[in-house]
C-alpha positions in Angstrom: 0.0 0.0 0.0 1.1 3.5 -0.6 -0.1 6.0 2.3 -1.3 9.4 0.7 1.8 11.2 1.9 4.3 9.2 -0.4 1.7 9.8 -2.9 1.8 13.4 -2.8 5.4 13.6 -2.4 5.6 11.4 -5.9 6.2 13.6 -9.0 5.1 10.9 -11.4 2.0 11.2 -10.0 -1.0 12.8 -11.2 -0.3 16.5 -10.3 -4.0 17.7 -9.7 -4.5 14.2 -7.3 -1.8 15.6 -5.8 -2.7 18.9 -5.0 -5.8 17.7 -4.0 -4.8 15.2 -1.5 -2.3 17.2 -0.4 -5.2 20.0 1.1 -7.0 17.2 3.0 -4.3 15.9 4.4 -3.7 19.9 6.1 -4.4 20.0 10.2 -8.2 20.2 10.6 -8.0 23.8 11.6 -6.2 24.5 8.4 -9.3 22.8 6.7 -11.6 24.7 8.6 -10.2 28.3 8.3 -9.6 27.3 4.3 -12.7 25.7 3.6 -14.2 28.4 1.1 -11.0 27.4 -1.2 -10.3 23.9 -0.5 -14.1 23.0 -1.3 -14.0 24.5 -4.7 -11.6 21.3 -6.0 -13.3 18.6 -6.8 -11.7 15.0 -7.5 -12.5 11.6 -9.3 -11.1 8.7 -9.9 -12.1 5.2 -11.0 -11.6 2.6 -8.4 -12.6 -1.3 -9.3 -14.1 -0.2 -12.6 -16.9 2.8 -11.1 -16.2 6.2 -11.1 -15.9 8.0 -7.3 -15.7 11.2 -5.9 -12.8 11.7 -3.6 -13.7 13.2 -0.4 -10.6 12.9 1.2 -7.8 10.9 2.8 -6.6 9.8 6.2 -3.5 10.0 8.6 -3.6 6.3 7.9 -2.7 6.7 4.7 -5.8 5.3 2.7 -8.1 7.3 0.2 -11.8 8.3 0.7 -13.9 7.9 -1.9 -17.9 8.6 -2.9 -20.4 6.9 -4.8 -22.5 10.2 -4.6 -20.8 12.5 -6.7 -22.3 15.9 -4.5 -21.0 14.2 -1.8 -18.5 16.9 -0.3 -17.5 15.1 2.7 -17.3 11.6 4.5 -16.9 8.2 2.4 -18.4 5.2 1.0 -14.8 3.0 0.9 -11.6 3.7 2.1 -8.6 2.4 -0.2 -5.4 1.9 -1.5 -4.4 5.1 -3.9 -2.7 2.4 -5.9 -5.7 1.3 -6.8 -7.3 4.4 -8.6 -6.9 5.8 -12.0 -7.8 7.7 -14.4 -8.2 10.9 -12.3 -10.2 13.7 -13.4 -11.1 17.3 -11.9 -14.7 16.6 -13.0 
């Protein structure tokens, strides 16, 4: 498994995942004070053949992801971020 931090310090990797990983994963006051901007970016991927919304990512390492695709926060799975592709800003 990759945890979301080596993800987001890989270049090869998709640079909008990335950057969007990379402002969930700031301290929760961080999130909160920043929430007007951070909301605004939305992310997808395909996981297992579906398309999700990514809502996020954990200290654990592991990706969030949404089968609603308004769904701004919380999850539906949590997974490996090796095991997404194809990600898109809409």
């Amino acid at each position: 498994m990759t945890h979301i931090d080596n993800f987001i310090d890989d270049y090869e990797q998709d640079k909008y995942a990335r950057w969007f990983f990379m402002l969930h994963r700031l301290p929760a006051f961080m999130q909160a004070d920043f929430s007007g901007w951070i909301l605004q970016y939305r992310l997808f991927c395909n996981y297992k053949g579906k398309k999700y919304r990514c809502t996020g990512a954990s200290r654990l390492g592991d990706a969030w992801l949404a089968k609603d695709f308004k769904r701004e926060v919380g999850y539906d799975l949590r997974v490996d971020v090796d095991e997404c592709s194809n990600w898109k800003s809409s």
